[in-house]
C-alpha positions, 0 to 999 in steps of 0.5 A: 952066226947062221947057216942056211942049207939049201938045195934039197929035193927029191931026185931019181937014182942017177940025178943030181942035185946042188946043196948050198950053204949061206953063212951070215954073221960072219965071213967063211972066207978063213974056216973051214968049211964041210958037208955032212950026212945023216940017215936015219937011224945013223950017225952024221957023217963027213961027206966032203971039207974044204979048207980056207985055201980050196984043198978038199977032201971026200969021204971015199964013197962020194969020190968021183960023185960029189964036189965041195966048192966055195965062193967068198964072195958070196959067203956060200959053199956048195955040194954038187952031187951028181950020180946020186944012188938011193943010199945018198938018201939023207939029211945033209948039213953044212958045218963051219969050223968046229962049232957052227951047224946049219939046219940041214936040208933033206935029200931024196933019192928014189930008185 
């Protein structure tokens, strides 16, 4: 199983910016499916999940901001991230069920 996270960059405070996240290996249809963060010098944290059947749920600081989405078709999940602050600043990583990680990718916000 691989993940591959896309959709990094560097972007000004108020931007946005679409993470994707492509399983191969296998199918992500029946996992679930969630974005994680981490700072530097931080723990990695949850950032948003989707289950198998679309419910979602976010970390309270991105509500309003940020959506999980999926496509099984594609075998891809997907963040958009509107509205990004500075504080959004960090390496984001997409996780499969409870074993599988990508590699992350690097999100810049600059103010």
């Amino acid at each position: 199983v691989q993940l591959q996270a896309s959709g990094g960059g560097l972007v000004q405070a108020g931007g946005s910016l679409r993470l994707s996240c492509a399983a191969s290996g296998t199918s992500l249809s029946r996992a679930m499916m969630a974005w994680y963060q981490q700072a530097p010098g931080k723990q990695r944290e949850l950032v948003a999940r989707i289950s198998p059947t679309g419910v979602t749920h976010y970390a309270d600081s991105r509500k309003g901001r940020f959506t999980i989405s999926r496509d099984n078709a594609k075998n891809t999940v997907y963040l958009q991230m509107n509205n990004l602050k500075p504080e959004d600043t960090a390496r984001y990583y997409c996780k499969m069920g409870l074993d599988y990680w990508g590699q992350g990718t690097l999100v810049t916000v600059s103010s």
